[in-house]
N, C-alpha and C positions, 0 to 999 in steps of 0.2 A: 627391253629397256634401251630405250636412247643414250647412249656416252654422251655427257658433255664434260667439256676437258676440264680438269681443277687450275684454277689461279696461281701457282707456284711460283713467286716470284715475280706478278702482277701488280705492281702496284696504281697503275693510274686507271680511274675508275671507268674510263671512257672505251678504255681497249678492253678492259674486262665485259664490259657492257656487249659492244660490236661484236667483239667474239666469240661470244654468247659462251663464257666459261661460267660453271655452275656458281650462285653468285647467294650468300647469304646477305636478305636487304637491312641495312643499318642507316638505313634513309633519316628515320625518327630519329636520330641524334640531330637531326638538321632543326627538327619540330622543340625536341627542347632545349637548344643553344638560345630558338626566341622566345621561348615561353619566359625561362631564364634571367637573359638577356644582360647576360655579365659583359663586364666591357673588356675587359683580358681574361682571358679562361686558359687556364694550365690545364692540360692533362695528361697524368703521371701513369704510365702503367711498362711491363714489362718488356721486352723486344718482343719482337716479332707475333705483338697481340692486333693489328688492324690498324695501326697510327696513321700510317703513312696512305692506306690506302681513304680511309676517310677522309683525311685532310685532303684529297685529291675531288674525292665524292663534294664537298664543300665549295669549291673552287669551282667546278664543271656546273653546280646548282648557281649560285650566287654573283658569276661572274656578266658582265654587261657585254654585247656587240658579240654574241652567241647566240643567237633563239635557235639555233638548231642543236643546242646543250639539250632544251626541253623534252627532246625522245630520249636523250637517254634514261629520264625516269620516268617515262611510261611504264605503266603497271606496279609501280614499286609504294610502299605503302606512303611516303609523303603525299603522292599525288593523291590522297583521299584526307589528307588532316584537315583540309580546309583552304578556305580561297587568303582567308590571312596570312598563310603561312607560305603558298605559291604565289602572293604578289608580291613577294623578297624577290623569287627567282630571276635571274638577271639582272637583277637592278644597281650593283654596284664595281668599279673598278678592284680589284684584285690582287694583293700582293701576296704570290706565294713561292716561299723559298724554304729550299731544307739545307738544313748543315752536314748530315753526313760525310759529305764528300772531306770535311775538315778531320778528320782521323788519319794525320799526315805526321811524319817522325818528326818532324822541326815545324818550332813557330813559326819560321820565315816561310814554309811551304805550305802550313796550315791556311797561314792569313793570304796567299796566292789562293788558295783553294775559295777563301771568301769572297775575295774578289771576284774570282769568275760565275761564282753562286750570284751575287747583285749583279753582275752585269749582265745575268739571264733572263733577270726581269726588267732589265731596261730594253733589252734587245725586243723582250717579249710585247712589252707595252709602246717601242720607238714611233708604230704609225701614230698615235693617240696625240704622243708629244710633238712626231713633224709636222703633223696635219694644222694642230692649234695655233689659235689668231690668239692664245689668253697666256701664254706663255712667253718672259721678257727672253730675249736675245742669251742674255748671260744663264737663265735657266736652259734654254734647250743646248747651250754649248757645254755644261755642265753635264746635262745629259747624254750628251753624244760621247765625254768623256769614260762616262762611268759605263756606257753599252760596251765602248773598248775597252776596258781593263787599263784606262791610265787615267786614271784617279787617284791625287794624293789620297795619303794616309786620314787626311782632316775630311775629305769627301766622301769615306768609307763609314768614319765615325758616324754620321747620320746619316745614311744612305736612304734606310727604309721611312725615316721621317721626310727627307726631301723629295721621295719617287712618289709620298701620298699626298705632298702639296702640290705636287703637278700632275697626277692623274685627277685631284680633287677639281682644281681649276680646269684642266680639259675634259671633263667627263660632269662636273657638275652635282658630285655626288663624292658622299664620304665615302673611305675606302677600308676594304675590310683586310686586315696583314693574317696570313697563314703562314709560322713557321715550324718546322718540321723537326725534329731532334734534336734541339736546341742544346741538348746535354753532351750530344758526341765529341764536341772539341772541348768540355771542360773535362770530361773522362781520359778523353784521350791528352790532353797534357798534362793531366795529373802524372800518370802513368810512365808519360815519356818525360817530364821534367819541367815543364815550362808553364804551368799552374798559372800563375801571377799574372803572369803577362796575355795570355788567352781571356783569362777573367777580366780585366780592362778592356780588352776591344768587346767583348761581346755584352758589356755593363753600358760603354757606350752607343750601341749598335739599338740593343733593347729601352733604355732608359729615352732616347731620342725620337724613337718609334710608339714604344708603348705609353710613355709618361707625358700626360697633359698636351696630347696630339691633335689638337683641332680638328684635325682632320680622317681620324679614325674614325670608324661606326663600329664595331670591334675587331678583339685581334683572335685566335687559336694557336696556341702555342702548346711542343706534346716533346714530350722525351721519356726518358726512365725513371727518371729524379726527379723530385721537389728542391731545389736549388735553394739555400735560405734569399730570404729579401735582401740583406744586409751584403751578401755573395754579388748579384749580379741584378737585384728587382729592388736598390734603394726607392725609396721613398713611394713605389708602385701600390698606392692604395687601392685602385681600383681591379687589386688580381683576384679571383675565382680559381681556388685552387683546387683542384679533384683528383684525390690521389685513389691508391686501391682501398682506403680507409672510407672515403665517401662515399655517401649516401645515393647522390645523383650520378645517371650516367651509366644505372654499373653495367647495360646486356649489351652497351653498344661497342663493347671492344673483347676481343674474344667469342666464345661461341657458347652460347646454353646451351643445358641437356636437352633443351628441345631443339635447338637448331642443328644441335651434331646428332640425335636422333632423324632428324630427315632428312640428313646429309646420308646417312647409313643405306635410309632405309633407300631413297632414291636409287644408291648403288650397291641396293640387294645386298648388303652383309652386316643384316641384323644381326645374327651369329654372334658377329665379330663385337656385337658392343659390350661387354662386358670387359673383351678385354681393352679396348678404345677409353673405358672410364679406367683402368686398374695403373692405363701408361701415362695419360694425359689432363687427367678432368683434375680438379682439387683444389683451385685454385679460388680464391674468396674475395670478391668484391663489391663491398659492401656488404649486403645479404645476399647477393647474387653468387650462386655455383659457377665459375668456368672453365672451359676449357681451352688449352692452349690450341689455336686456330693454324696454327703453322704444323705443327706435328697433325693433326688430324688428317688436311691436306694432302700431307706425304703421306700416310698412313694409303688412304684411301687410292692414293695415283697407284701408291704398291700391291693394290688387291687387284690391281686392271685386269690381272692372268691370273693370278693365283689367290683363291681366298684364302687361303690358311696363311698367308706369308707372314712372318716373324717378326715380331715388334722392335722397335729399334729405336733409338734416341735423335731425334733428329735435332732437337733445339739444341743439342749441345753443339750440334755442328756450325751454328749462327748467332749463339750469344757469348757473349765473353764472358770467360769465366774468371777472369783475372781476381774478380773479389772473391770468391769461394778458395781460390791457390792463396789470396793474401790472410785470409782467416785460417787456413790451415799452417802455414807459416807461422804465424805469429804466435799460433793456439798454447796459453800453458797450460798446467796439467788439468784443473776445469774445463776447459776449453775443449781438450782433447775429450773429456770425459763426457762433453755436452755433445761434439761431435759422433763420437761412437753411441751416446740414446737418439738420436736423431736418425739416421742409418739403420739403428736396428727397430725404426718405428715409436718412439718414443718423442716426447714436446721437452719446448724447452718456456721460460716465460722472460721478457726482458720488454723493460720502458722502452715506450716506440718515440723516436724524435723527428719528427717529418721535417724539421728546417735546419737540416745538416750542411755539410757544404763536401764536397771531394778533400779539402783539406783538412775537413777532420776525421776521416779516416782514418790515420796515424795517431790520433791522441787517445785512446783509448777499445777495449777489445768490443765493448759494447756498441760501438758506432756500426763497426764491420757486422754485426748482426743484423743493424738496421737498412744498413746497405743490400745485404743477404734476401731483407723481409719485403721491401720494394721494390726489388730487382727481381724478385718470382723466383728467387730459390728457395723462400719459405711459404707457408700460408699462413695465415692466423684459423683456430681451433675456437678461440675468446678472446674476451675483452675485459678491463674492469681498470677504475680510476680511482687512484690514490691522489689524495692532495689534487695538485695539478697534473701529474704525471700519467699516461696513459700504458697500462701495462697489457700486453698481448702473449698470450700462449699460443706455443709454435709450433707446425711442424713440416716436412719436407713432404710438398703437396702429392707428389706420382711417382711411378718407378720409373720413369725416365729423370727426373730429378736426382734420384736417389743413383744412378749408373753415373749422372756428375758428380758426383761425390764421391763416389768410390773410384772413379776414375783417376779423379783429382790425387785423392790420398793416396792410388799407387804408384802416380807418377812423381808424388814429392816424396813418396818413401825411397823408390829408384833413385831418386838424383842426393837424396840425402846419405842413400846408401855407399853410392858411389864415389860422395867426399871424405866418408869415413875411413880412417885408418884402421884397420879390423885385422891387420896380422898379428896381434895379439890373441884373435880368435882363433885363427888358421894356426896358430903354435900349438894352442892348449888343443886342439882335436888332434893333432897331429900325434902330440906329445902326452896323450891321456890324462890328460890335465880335468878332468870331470868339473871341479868346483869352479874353477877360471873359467870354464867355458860358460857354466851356470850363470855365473855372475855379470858377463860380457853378455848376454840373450836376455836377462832381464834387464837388464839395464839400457839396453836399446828396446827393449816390447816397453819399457814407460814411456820413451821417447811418440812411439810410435799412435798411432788413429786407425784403432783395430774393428774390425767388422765381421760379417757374417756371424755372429752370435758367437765369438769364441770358437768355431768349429774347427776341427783337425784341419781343414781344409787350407784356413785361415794362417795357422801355425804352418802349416807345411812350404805357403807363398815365402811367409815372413824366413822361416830356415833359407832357402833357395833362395833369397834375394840376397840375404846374408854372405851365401856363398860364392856369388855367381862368379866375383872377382879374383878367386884363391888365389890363381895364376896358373903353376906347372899340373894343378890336377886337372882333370876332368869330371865335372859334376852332371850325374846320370840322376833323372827323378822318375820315381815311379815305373823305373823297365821292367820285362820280365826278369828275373834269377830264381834260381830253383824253385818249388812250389807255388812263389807266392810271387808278392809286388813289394821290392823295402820302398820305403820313402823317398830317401835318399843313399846316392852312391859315391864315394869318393875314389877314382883310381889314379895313382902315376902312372904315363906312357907307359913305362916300362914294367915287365912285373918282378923286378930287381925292386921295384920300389915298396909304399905303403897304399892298403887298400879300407876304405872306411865304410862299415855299414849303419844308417841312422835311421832307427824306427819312431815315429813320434805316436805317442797317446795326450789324448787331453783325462784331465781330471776334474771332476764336479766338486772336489773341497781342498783346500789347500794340504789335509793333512791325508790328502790321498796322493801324491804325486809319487813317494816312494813307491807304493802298490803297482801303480802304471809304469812308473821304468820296467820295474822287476817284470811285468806283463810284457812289456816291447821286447827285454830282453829273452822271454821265452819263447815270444814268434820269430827273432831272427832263428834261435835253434828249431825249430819245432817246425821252419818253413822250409830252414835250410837254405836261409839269401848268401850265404859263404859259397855253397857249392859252385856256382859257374865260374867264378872267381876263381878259386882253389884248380876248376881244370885250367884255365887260363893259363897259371903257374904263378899266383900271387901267394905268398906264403906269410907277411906281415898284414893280419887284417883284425881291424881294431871294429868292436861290435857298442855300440853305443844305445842305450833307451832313454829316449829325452820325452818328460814329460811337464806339459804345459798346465797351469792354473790362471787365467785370467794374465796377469800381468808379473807371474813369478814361474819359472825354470828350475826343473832340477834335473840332471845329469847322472845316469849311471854307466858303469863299463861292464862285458863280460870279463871274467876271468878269465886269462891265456890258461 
């Protein structure tokens, strides 16, 4: 087999082309953009599914005073749909600009960051504009403004409507706008504060470009979100919105089982695909199966030397997960309770709202669901409509999804652990306090977004997290001592001090938990987790058998 290197981190379609990186073709979204032939076309789909690189694909086909673009889609399946759909090619001037770069802490660096985004398409297009005889005086000095980065505030506001009136008159042909993430600066001030203020410039940025532009032929616009109209697309009649709900569109962003089937097989590790679907695939668009095309990628780069190599979550590493941390925050006890059947494989079902805004977020628990379901940390299972309302059952599409999740949950337990004042805890163990301590562990296991199916394992995180902060002891989990393995160990420095043994059992009905103390407290005897301790020279050591039900704690002690 020939290596050809994967695209990680490739987004412009031309160097992926030239450097001949293994290249799934998604050409045919170009064939029915005209079949189509929407005049603003939204398309919504999750990070890191193809946006960026097709929108790039688009620009390289469609762009004018290029003929040597045309190899790069040699062999690729557009060059066979027809002579209608390659006498586009070339034919029109070009505006394409992404926002990315606006995921800046302040508004004031944000809106820098836009500016030098427009003045890369002036910079990009300045021959077009100095060359022209059609261009008044006051235009090209307007222009020359905006290539440098000193363009008022008022010059920004329609930037991309005034670069299409003058590529239109020096080129002679409408002009087609591509932009690229159009969502990253409303996410990102939501988040960091300055919401309002973002959402005005880039209402006027698009309403000036996209709305009754003479001089459009159409536009591609893509992010994570469907934006409401009312948000930032008033009065935008003429938008094509194509969310992961839609019908159209769905194979050309991500990877079908068939295209990640040939991706495999290409690089000899059929094997592997069983588990390539079990991490990554699950995702639903439209009727369409897909896979996430960034994990695959890595997956595959990581087989280069070893085929068994171990699966791993890569998109956690590239998508923000800030809405998954906001929905476990805010989650009441529903919430938690939908959380923990989601995790352990289970749906959830809730009214889907596609014309949300970042600001509403905040008003209620059902939004962040929907933010969840968009965003690719859910998939839909079904469908069905009530009234007008359109209701989707859910669920958490792979187990790389599922590792941000549980990730998430241990990292807000850790820091919620850490705010807690819990020496009321640390007394009552101390102090052989059974029922206080009972009552303090239940009462934080409601709090808590519990997983792995209830298993000991789960309980045992949840103890040790609890304890991690006691202060003067020293907390040992799971070491050897005599026979066996305790759970947990409590020792002071010194063995002048107190020394604590805690066995955890789970129990399968609430009216078994006394049973399973009485059981833990037979294996501390019957293992003998005292004795290494006892040579140590600890002589106060309190034996504890704590046993867990779902979301209730009970507590026993040995008898001294």
């Amino acid at each position: 087999m020939t290596w050809k290197p994967l695209p990680i981190g490739v987004d412009d379609f031309k160097e992926l082309v030239k450097k001949e990186y293994y290249f799934v073709d998604k050409t045919l979204f170009i064939k029915e953009l005209l079949d189509l032939k929407g005049k603003v076309n939204l398309f919504t789909r999750p990070r890191r599914f193809g946006k960026t690189l097709n929108m790039s694909m688009l620009r390289y086909f469609f762009e004018m005073g290029h003929e040597e673009n045309a190899e790069l889609f040699r062999g690729l399946k557009i060059m066979d749909a027809g002579d209608k759909y390659l006498a586009h090619m070339g034919k029109y001037p070009v505006i394409s600009i992404s926002l990315k770069s606006m995921k800046q802490p302040s508004f004031e660096l944000s809106f820098e960051m836009l500016k030098k985004a427009v003045s890369g398409e002036f910079l990009r297009h300045w021959k077009e504009v100095e060359e022209s005889e059609k261009l008044t005086g006051a235009q090209k000095e307007r222009c020359l403004r905006m290539r440098d980065v000193k363009g008022s505030d008022a010059d920004y506001a329609d930037a991309l409507k005034f670069l299409s009136e003058c590529l239109n008159a020096c080129c002679g042909s409408s002009v087609i706008i591509l932009i690229d993430e159009y969502d990253v600066p409303l996410e990102n001030a939501y988040f960091a504060g300055f919401y309002e203020e973002m959402v005005s410039v880039i209402r006027s940025l698009f309403e000036s470009a996209l709305k009754t532009n003479e001089n459009l032929e159409f536009a591609v616009v893509t992010g994570c979100l469907r934006i409401s109209r009312e948000s930032i697309f008033t009065g935008l009649n003429n938008l094509e919105i194509n969310s992961i709900m839609s019908e159209a569109y769905t194979e050309h962003f991500g990877f079908t089982g068939k295209e990640v089937e040939q991706a495999v097989e290409f690089y000899d590790r059929k094997e592997n695909m069983d588990r390539i679907r079990e991490w990554y695939d699950g995702y639903q668009f439209g009727k369409t199966e897909v896979y996430n095309p960034w994990s695959v990628i890595n997956y595959l780069q990581d087989c280069y030397k070893n085929k068994n190599t171990l699966m791993r979550a890569y998109w956690s590493n590239t998508s923000s997960n800030s809405i998954v941390r906001k929905l476990i925050e805010r989650s009441d006890i529903s919430a938690k309770q939908e959380i923990e059947s989601l995790i352990a494989g289970g749906t959830i079902t809730k009214a889907i709202h596609e014309d949300i805004t970042y600001d509403d977020m905040d008003s209620t628990q059902e939004n962040l669901w929907n933010f969840l379901f968009f965003t690719g940390y859910l998939k839909k299972i079904s469908e069905y409509q009530e009234d007008e309302t359109i209701h989707v059952e859910m669920a958490i599409p792979n187990r790389e999804v599922r590792y941000i999740y549980k990730r998430t949950v241990l990292r807000w337990f850790e820091e919620k652990t850490d705010k807690k004042e819990l020496s009321p805890l640390y007394e009552s163990i101390l102090n052989g306090e059974t029922e206080k301590m009972a009552e303090i562990l239940s009462e934080n296991l409601m709090e808590t977004i519990s997983f792995y199916d209830h298993q000991e394992s789960y309980y045992h995180g949840f103890l040790a997290g609890m304890l991690k902060n006691i202060g003067n002891y020293i907390v040992l989990s799971n070491r050897e001592s005599g026979n066996g393995r305790p759970d947990i160990l409590l020792k002071y420095p010194s063995v002048r001090g107190k020394a604590v043994i805690m066995e955890i059992k789970v129990s399968k009905t609430y009216r078994g938990l006394e049973e399973k103390c009485d059981e833990a407290l037979r294996q501390i005897e019957e293992q003998r987790y005292d004795e290494a301790l006892r040579e140590e020279g600890y002589e106060d050591i309190l034996k504890y058998g704590i046993a867990f039900y779902r979301k209730d704690c009970m507590v026993k002690r040995a008898s001294v």
